[in-house]
MINU-348755 format. One record per residue (C-alpha): x, y, z. Coordinates in steps of 0.02 Angstrom, whole numbers, plus 32768, in hexadecimal, padded with zeros to 4 digits. Example, Ala and Ser with C-alpha at 12.3 -4.5 7.8 and 13.67 -1.06 7.14 Angstrom:
! residues 2
82677F1F8186/82AC7FCB8165/
***
This chain:
! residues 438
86B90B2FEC13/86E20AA0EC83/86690A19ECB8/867E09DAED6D/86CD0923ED64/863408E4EDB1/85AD0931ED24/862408C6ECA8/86140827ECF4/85530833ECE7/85640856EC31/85670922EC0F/86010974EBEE/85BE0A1AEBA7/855F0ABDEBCF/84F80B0EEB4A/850E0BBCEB94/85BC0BFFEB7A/85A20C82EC06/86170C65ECA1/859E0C3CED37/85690C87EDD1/85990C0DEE4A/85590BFBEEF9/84F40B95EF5D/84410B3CEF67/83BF0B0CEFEE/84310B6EF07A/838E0B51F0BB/82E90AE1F088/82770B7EF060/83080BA7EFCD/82C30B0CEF66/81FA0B2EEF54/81B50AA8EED4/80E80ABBEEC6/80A00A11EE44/80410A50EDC3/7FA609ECEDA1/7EFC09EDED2B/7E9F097AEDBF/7DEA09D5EDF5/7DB8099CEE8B/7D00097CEEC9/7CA90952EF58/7C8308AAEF4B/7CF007FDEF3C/7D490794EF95/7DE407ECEF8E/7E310890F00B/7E830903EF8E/7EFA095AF00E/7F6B09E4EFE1/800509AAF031/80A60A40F053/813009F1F0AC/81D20A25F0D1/827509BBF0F9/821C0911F0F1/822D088AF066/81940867F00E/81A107AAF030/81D507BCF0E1/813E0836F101/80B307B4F0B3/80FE0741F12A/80FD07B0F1CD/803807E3F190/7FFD073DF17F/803806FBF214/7FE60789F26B/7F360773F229/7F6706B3F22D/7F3A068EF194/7FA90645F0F9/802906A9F0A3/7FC50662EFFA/7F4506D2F01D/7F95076EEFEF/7FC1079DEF47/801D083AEEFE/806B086FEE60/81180874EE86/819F0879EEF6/81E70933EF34/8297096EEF4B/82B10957F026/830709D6F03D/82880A55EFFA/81DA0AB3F020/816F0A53EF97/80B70A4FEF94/804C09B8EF3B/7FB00959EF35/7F8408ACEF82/7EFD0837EF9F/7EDB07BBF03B/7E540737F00A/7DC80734F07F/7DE207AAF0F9/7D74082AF13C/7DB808ECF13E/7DBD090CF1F2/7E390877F216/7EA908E3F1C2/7EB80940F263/7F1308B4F2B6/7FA708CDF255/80220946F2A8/80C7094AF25D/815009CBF25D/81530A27F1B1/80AA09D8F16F/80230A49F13D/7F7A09E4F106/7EF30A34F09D/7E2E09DFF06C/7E3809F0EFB5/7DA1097FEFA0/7D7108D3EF6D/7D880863EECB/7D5507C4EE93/7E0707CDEE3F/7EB407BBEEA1/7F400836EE84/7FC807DDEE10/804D0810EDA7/7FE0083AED0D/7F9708BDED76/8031090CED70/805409A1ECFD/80DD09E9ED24/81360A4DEDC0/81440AFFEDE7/81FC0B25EE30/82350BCDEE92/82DC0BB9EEB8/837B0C26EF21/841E0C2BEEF0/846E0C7CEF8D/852B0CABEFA9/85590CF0EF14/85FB0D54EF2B/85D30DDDEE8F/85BE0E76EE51/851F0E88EE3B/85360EDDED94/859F0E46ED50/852D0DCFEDA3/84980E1DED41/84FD0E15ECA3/850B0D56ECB5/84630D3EECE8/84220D9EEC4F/84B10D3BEBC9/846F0CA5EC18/83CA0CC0EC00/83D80D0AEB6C/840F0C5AEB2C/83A10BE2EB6F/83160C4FEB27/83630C50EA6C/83820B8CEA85/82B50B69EABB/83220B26EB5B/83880ABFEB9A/83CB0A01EB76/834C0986EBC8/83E30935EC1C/83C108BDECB1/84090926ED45/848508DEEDC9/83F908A5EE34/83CF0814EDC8/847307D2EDDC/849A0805EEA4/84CD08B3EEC7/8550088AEF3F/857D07C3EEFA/854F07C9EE5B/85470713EE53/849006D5EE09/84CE06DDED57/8570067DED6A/850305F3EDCF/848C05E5ED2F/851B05F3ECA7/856B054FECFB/84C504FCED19/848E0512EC53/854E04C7EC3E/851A043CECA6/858B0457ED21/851C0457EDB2/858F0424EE49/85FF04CCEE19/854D051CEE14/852E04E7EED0/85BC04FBEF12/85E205B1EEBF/853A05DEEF0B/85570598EFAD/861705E0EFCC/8657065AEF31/868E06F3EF8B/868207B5EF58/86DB0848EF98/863E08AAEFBB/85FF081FF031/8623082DF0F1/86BC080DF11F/866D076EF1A0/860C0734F11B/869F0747F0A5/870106D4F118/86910657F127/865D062DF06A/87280625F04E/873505A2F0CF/86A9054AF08B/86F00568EFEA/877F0509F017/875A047BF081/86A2045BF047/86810413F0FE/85B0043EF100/85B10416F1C1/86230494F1D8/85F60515F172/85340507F1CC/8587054AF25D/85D505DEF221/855E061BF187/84EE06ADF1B5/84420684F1D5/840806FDF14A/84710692F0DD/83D4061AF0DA/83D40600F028/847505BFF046/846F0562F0E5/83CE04ECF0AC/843F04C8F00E/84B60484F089/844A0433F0FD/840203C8F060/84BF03ADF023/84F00364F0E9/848102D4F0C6/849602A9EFFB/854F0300EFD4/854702D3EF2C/848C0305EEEB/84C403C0EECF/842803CBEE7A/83AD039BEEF6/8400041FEF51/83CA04A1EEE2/830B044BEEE2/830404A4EFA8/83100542EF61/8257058CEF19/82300571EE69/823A0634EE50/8309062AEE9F/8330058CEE31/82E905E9ED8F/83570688EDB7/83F30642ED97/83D2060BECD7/837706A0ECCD/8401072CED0A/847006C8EC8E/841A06EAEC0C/8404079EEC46/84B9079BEC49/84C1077DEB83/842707E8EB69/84990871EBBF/85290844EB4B/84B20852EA9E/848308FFEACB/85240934EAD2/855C08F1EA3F/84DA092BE9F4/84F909D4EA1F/85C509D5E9F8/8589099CE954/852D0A39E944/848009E1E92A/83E30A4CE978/83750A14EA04/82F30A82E9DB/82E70A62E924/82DE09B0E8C0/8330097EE834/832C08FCE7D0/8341083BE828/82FB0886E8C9/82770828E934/81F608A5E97D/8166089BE9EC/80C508F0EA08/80750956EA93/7FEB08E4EAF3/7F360932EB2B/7FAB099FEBBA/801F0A02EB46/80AE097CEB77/81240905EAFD/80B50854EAF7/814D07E8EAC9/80CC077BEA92/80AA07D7E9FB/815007C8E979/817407FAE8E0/821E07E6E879/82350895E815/825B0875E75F/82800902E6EB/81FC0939E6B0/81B00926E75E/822809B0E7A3/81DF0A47E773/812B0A15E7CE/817409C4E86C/81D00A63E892/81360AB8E888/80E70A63E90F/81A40A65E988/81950B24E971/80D50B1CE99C/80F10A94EA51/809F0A0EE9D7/8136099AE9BF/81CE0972EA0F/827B0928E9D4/82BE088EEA2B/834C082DEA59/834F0774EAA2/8367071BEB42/83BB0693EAEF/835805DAEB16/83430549EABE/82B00595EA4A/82FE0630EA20/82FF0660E957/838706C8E923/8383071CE85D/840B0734E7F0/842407E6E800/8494086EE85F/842F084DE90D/8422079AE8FE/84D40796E8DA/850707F5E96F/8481076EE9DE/84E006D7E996/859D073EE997/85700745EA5B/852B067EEA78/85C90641EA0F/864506B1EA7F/85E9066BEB27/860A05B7EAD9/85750577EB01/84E30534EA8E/8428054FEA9A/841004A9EAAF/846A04CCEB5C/83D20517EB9D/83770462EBBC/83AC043AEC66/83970384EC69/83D00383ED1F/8367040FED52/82CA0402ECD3/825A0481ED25/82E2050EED02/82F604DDEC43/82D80575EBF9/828405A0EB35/82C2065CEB31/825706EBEB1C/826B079DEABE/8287083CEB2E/827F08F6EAEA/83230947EADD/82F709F5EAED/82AA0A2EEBAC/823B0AE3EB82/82600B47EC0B/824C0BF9EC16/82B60C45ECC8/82880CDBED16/83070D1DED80/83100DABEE0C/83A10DEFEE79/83A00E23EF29/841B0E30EFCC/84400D8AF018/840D0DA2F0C3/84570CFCF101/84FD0D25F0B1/853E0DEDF0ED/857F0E3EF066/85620DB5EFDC/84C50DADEF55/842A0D15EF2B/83CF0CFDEE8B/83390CB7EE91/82FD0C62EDEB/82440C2EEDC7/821F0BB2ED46/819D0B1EED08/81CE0A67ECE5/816809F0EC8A/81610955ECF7/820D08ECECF9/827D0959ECDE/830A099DED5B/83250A36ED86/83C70A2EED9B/83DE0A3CECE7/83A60ADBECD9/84060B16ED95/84C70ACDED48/84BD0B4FECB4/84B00BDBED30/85090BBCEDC0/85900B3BED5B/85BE0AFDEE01/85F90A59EE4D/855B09F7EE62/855709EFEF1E/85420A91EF22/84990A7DEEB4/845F09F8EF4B/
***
């Protein structure tokens, strides 16, 4: 079955279900993508942090803290959550606001925000409070039978239940949905090519894009004139725009221009490139008919941490006679098998997996040692381990799509373990383009 040419430049090039998809279309409107966080915080009623439940819909997590703050006039440093929410979505959360008394809370009147008084800690909500999320999603449009349409629903689950899941593949919104650019930024920034890095960012086109915005990074790509391009970029291009504004007055330091972005933007890019390889060991892994769900010998696993989740902390290289007891504890949630995200520190043994990890880092022609960014030495990166296998257990149900006459939605329910995409688990059903999975 064919991959869309935009999956393969982020690294997959394979389903794992063999069942033709369903198709159609997602978020048609915000209330088709419910995500609920799943946390093991109990709140009291003391401390000197709010615990607000927080359900928003159509507003970027970032962009709200900022409208709040302002508001109660008080620093955006205050607040603290676990993580960031899909925007266009109906997605429910905790967060904390140091110092603040429950009845300010009233002042803050927003479109789509719904505030609820959990109760007070002495401990801020931070991404180790974070478990997991809870995700109810619509497929709508679907122009089938719904006889057939069952039938692939059912082969489809069928399989991801025999296989424990799904691959634990970094999903097209780590790399852009629409410009999947982050990756190819990082791969010639650990190349040490940083002014192709900049100026890739600041003007490579896609086809997806707006046709304006289109325009305008293909000018820019072509004449480089900063002054210019200020005047025509989008506003929301402001990632962009400040890296220009920095390059107006030092044209050269194309690496001071990436110190205005935040430290969490400058870290993506090495990051989604080693996603990107990540991505490609999976599926090498899996055309050479090695199991996710199973270890053999060579493997590096990890262990489940105090909430039932892989602690990549905790490794352990399988040896043979090893084997038998570590798949023991996959089968019982206990352990985990892992694959790298190739840095400077990353260990790879001589076995069938480790071959495949250092078959992929030879083909990219690049070196581990690549991962020190002398230019750029807050983004040098040591690697880390990431399961390869993403439990997931879909429920699915089938009714008349009442936005679409005549046509049928799906909507699937399932739990994810904190990051990990859902997306991953939405291409092996629908195996559709991925802007219709936006």
């Amino acid at each position: 079955m064919q991959v869309p040419d935009i999956e393969k430049q982020t690294g997959i090039d394979l389903y794992v279900t063999e069942t033709e998809g369903i198709g159609g279309k997602l978020k048609q409107i915000s209330e088709d993508f419910v995500v609920e966080e799943v946390t093991e915080r109990e709140e009291g009623k003391e401390g000197k942090y709010l615990i607000l439940e927080l359900t928003k819909k159509n507003w970027e997590t970032h962009h709200l803290i900022r409208d709040m703050s302002r508001i109660m006039g008080i620093s955006s440093k205050r607040f603290g959550f676990a993580g960031t929410k899909d925007k266009r979505a109906l997605t429910t959360q905790r967060i904390s606001i140091y110092d603040l008394e429950a009845e300010d809370i009233e002042r803050i009147k927003l479109k789509d925000v719904n505030l609820k008084v959990l109760g007070s800690s002495n401990k801020d909500v931070g991404l180790g409070d974070l478990v997991g999320n809870k995700f109810k999603i619509i497929v709508r449009d679907i122009d089938l039978p719904e006889e057939e349409l069952d039938s692939r629903l059912l082969s489809i689950t069928s399989t991801i239940r025999k296989l424990d899941g799904v691959p634990n593949f970094f999903g097209i919104q780590r790399f852009g949905s629409r410009r999947p650019i982050t990756h190819l930024v990082g791969e010639s920034i650990v190349r040490g090519d940083i002014e192709k890095a900049a100026i890739d960012y600041i003007g490579l086109s896609f086809p997806d894009e707006h046709e304006k915005t289109r325009l305008v990074r293909d000018r820019f790509y072509k004449e480089r004139n900063y002054i210019e391009s200020l005047k025509e970029y989008p506003v929301q291009l402001r990632y962009e725009r400040a890296m220009m504004h920095y390059l107006v007055n030092n044209p050269d330091d194309f690496a001071g221009a990436f110190g205005e972005l935040s430290s969490n933007m400058r870290n993506m890019f090495v990051h989604a490139y080693q996603s990107y390889i990540y991505n490609r060991i999976i599926c090498r892994r899996i055309r050479e008919k090695l199991p996710l769900n199973e270890a053999i010998e060579g493997d590096i696993v990890c262990f489940k941490n105090k909430q039932g989740l892989p602690d990549t902390s905790r490794l352990e290289t399988v040896t043979f006679s090893k084997v038998k007891g570590i798949n023991n504890l996959i089968r019982r949630g206990r352990a985990f098998v892992t694959a790298p995200l190739i840095g400077t520190s990353t260990e790879f043994t001589n076995s069938a997996p480790g071959n495949i990890e250092k078959e992929i880092l030879h083909e990219t022609g690049v070196e581990q040692k690549d991962f020190r960014i002398p230019e750029i030495p807050r983004i040098t990166s040591k690697g880390r381990r990431r399961e390869i296998l993403l439990n997931v257990k879909p429920a699915y149900t089938i009714e008349d799509d009442e936005l679409n006459e005549g046509k049928k939605k799906v909507i699937l329910e399932f739990c994810l373990p904190k990051g990990s995409y859902a997306t991953t688990i939405l291409r092996e059903y629908m195996k559709a383009e991925p802007a219709d999975m936006s």
